[in-house]
VMD Tcl script that draws the C-alpha trace (Angstrom):
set ca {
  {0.00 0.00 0.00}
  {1.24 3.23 -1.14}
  {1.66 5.87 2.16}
  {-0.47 8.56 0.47}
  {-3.37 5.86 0.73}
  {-2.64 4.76 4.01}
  {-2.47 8.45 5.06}
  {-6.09 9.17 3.53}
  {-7.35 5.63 5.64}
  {-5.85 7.11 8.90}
  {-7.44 10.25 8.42}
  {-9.41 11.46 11.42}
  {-9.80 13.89 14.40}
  {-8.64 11.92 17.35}
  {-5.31 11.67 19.01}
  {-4.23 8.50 17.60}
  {-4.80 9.27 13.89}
  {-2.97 12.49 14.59}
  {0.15 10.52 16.02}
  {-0.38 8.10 13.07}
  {-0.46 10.95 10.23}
  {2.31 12.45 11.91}
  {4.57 9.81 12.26}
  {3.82 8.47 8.56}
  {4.18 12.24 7.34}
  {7.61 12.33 8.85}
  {8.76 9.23 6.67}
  {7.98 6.07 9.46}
  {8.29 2.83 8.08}
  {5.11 0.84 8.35}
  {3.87 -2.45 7.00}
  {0.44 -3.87 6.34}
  {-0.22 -7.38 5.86}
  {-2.78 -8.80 4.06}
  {-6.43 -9.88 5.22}
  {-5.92 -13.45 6.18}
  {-8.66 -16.25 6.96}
  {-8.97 -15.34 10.78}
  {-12.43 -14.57 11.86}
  {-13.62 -11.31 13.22}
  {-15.39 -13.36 16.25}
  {-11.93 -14.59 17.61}
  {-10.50 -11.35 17.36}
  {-12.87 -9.26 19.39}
  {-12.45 -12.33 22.00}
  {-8.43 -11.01 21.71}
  {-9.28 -7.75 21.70}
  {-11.93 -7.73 24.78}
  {-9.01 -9.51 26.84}
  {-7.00 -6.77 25.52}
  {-9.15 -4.13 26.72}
  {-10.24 -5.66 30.21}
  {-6.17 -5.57 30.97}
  {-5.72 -1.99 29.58}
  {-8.59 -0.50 32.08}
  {-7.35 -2.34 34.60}
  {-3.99 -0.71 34.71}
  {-6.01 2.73 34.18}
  {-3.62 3.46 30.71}
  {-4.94 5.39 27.51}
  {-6.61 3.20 25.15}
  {-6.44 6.31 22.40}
  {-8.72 5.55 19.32}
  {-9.36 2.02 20.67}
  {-12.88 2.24 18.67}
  {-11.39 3.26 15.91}
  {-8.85 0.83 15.46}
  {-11.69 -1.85 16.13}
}
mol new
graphics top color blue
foreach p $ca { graphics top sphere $p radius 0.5 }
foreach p [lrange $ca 0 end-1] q [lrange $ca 1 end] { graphics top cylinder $p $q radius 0.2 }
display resetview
């Protein structure tokens, strides 16, 4: 994927698409795999687990929804 069009995906308002613009506008490498045959259902198990561990240790979850 070229960065221009991952720049235009990332667009948004919130803190973590700013630090993602940013960060890609000042020449970051990045990589993005292709969809595999995972299911969405055993991610958002992942992802819940994920979450339940972040609010637990009271850190930022910035743009969590997003990224979801």
């Amino acid at each position: 994927m070229e960065r221009h069009e991952l720049m235009r995906l990332l667009a948004g308002d919130d803190e973590a698409s700013k630090g993602a613009l940013a960060a890609l506008a000042d020449g970051a490498d990045y990589v993005v795999w292709e969809a595999g045959t995972r299911l969405s259902d055993s991610h958002a198990g992942t992802f819940a687990i994920r979450l339940r561990s972040v609010r637990r240790k009271g850190a930022e979850n910035l743009g969590w929804e997003r990224a979801l």
